[in-house]
N, C-alpha and C positions, 0 to 999 in steps of 0.2 A: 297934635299937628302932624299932619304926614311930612314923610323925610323925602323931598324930592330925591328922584333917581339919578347917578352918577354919571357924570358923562365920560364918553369913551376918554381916552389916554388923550392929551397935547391939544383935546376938543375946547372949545369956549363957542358962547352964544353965538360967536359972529363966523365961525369957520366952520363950514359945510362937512359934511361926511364923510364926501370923497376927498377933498382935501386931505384930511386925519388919515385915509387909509394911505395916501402919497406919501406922508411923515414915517407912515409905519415903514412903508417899505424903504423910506429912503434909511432910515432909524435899523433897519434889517440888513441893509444892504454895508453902511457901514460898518454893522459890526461883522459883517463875514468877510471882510475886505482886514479889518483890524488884529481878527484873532493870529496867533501863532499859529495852533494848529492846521494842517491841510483839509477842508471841507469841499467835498465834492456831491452834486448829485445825480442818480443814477433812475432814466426808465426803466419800463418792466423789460427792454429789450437789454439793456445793462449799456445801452451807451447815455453818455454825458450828457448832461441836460445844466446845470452850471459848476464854475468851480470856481474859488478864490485864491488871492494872489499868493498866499503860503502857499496852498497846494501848488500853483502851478510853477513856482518858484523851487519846492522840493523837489518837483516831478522833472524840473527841467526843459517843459514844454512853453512856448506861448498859449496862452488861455485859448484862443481861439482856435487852436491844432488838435486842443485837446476836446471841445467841444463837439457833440455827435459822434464820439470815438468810443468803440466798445474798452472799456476801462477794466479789464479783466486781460483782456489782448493786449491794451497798451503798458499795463504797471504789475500784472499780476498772471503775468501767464510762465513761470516757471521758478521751482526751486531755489535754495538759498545754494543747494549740493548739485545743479543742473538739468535737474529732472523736469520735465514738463509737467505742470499743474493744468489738468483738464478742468473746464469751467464750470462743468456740473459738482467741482466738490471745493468750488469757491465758496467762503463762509460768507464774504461780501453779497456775494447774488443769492444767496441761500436766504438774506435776510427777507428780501421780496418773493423770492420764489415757495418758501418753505414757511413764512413767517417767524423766523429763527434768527433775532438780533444775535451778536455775538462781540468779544474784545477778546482779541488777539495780540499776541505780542514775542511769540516765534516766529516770527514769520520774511520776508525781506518785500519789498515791493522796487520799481527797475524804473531807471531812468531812462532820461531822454540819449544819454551816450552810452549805454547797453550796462552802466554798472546799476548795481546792488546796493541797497540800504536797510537794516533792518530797522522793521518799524512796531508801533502798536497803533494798531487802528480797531476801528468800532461801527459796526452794522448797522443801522435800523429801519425797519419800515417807512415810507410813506405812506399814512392811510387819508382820502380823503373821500367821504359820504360814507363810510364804512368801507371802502374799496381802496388794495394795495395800490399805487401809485409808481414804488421804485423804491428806491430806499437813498436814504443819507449818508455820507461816507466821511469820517475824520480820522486824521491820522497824526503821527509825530514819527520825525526822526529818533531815534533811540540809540544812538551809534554811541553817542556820550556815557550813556547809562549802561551800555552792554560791557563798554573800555571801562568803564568804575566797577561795576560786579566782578569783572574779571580778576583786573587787580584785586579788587580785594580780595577774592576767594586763593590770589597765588600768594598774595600775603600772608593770608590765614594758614596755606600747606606750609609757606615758609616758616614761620614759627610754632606748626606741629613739628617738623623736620627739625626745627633749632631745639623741641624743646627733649623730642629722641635721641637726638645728638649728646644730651647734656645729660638726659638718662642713662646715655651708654657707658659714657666719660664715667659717671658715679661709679658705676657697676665697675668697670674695669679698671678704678684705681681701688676699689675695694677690695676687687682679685688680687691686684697685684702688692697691695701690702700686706692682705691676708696668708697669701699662697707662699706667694717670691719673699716675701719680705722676712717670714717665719724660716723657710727655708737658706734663707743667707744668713741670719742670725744663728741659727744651726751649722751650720758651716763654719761660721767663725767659730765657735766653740767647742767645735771639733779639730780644727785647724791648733788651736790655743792647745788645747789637752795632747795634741801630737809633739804640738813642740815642747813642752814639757819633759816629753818623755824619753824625747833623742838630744837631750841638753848636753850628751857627750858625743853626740857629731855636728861639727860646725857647722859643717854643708848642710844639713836636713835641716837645725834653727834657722839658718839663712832662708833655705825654700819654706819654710813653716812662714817666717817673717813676711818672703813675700807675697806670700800667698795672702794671709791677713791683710796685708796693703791694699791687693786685688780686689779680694771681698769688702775691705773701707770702701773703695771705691765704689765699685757694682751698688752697695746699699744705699751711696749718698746719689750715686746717678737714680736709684729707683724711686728715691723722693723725690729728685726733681720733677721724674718720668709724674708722678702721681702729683706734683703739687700741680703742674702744670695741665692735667686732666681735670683735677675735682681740689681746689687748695681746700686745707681741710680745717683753715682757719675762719673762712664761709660760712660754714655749714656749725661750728663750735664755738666760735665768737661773734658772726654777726657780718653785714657790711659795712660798719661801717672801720670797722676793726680792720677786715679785708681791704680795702682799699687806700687806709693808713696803711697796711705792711705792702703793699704792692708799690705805693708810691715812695715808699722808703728802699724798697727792693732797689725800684728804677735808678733814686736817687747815690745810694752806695757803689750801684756799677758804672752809672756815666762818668765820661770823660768830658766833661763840662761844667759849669757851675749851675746848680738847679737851686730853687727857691720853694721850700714845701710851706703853706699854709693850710690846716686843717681846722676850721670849726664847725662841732653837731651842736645845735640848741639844746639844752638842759628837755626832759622831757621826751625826747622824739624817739622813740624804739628806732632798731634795724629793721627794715620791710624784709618780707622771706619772700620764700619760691621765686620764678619765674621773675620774677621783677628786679630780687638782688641779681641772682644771676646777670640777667639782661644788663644792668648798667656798670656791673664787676668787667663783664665782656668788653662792654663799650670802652672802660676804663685802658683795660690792657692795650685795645689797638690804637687809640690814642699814643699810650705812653710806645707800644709798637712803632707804630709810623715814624715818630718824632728819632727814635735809635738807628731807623733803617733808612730815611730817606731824609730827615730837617739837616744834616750837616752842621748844625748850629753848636754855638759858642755859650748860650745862654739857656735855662728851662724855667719857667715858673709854672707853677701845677698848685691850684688851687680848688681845696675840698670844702664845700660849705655848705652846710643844714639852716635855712632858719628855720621861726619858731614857731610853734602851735596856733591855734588850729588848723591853720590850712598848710602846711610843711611842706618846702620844696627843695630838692636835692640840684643845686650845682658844682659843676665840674668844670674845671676852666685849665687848659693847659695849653699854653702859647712859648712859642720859640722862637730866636731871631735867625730862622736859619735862610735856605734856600727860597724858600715860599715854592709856590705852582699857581698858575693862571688859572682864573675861575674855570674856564670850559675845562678845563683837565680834572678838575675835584666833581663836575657833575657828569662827564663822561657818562655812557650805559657802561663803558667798565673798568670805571673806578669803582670795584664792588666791597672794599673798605670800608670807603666812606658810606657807600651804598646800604650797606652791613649794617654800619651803627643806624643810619636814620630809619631805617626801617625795625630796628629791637627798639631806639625810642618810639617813635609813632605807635606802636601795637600798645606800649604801656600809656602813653597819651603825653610823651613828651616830646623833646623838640631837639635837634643837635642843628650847632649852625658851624660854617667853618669861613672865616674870612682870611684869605690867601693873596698874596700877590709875589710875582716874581722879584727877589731879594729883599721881601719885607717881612720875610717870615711865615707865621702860619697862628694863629690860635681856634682852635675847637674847642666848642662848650657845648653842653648839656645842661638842660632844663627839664626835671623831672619831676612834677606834682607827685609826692606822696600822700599814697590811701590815708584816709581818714583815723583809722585803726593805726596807721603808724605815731600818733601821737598818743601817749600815757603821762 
């Protein structure tokens, strides 16, 4: 049995042909009216032949202004840097003229108030009977996408820069306990075997004495000097170790009552590199902030790990001090705050801060640990 033949698209027995071809075009017409992007089209002379409402809505123009309009003079006739763009090395007209489609997306195209947008748009022929016709023209605004590269790529400099920072720190507290540290230990011991040996002049044990004192001093400031660069309980115990003794640091020197809670889940290693670091930092300006600006009466500081397999590290430290008004925490410079969310976000965590004027302050951290941090 033969298979009858298909009929055209939206066709049935009783609706004529041309009918169908009405459907099509109205069917055509709505979806060029619907899309997002800007679709225009272009004679072989390069002016407008039609365009739809995105486009003429990015462009800025009424549809009709823009229509019979050399479309190379009206959106694309100069530089994103000012320079004039001569037409003949239009990639747009290039498509009909050259038979050379093309997608672009360096590039800026100009509105109807003389600014600038950069876009990605795309070329192509119209061919009909085997003859160029013009070409077809879509575009998008990309201003979105150009602001999101950007960031990210100053994001990515800013944690190469954080992460030379922290390679520098290493190095130079390694010098300086290597170097200074060996050489003041030397000194005292030099110092000690003088006084020894003038034990029959008061004056000279005395300066021997002091001098010792001096050098106690000098070696315990050179620790500081180095804990404070690279603690080197990090890098020898772990973090979670580090950030018990920093919270206890915190805790021993305020002058307020603080409240430490600390639990790691059985099982959960300390995460290395770049990631301790990263949330060791966060830690400190946290407990920072809270000393130099909460005025507060009260501290609670809470460290918590739970548990395998998907392990996540919080940090919660709230105070009942001053507080700050939200706009002031998200300032462009507030770069504290700025600091931590952004060492979180690179690791794929999250810091929130909720603030109010005289109601205190608490910052947390929410940090998914790698998979591997679980044993």
């Amino acid at each position: 049995m033969d298979t009858p033949p298909a009929s055209p698209p939206f066709a049935s027995p009783e609706v004529p042909a041309g009918q169908v071809a009405d459907v099509w075009r109205d069917r055509l017409a709505l979806l060029l009216e619907s899309t997002g992007e800007g679709i225009f089209g272009i004679d072989m002379a390069g002016r407008c032949m039609f365009v739809n409402r995105s486009a003429a809505q990015q462009l800025g123009w009424p549809a009709e202004q823009i229509i019979g309009r050399n479309m190379h003079a009206l959106i694309h006739h100069t530089h994103a840097d000012g320079r004039h763009y001569p037409e003949c090395d239009c990639p747009i007209f290039n498509a009909f003229r050259r038979g050379l489609p093309c997608r672009i997306d360096d590039e800026v195209l100009w509105r109807a108030d003389g600014s600038a947008f950069p876009a990605e748009y795309s070329s192509h022929p119209i061919v009909e009977d085997g003859q160029v016709q013009g070409a077809v023209v879509t575009f998008v605004d990309i201003a979105e996408r150009k602001r999101a590269q950007e960031l990210q790529r100053v994001r990515e400099l800013a944690h190469h820069l954080e992460s030379v920072r922290e390679a520098e720190r290493a190095r130079i507290a390694r010098e300086i306990h290597d170097e200074l540290g060996s050489l003041l230990v030397a000194l005292k011991m030099d110092v000690n075997w003088l006084g020894k040996r003038v034990a029959d002049r008061a004056e000279l044990v005395a300066k021997c004495g002091g001098m010792g004192r001096l050098i106690d001093t000098a070696v315990d400031n050179v620790g500081r000097i180095i804990t404070d660069l690279r603690p080197s309980i990090l890098d020898h115990q772990g973090l979670w170790a580090a950030l018990e003794w920093q919270a206890q640091e915190f805790v021993d020197s305020a002058e307020f009552d603080c409240e430490l809670q600390v639990h790691v889940a059985a099982g959960v290693a300390s995460p290395e590199g770049g990631l301790a670091i990263a949330v060791f930092r966060i830690f400190q300006e946290m407990l920072s902030n809270v000393a130099r600006h909460a005025q507060a009466r009260r501290v609670s500081i809470r460290i918590a790990v739970d548990d395998p397999p998907g392990p996540v590290l919080y940090l919660d430290v709230r105070d009942d001090g001053v507080g700050a008004a939200p706009a002031a925490l998200n300032a462009a410079r507030s770069y504290g705050v700025m600091g931590m969310r952004e060492r979180a976000a690179h690791f794929g965590g999250r810091l929130t801060v909720d603030s109010a004027p005289g109601a205190g302050t608490r910052v947390r951290l929410v940090m998914p640990l790698p998979e591997g941090a679980a044993s």
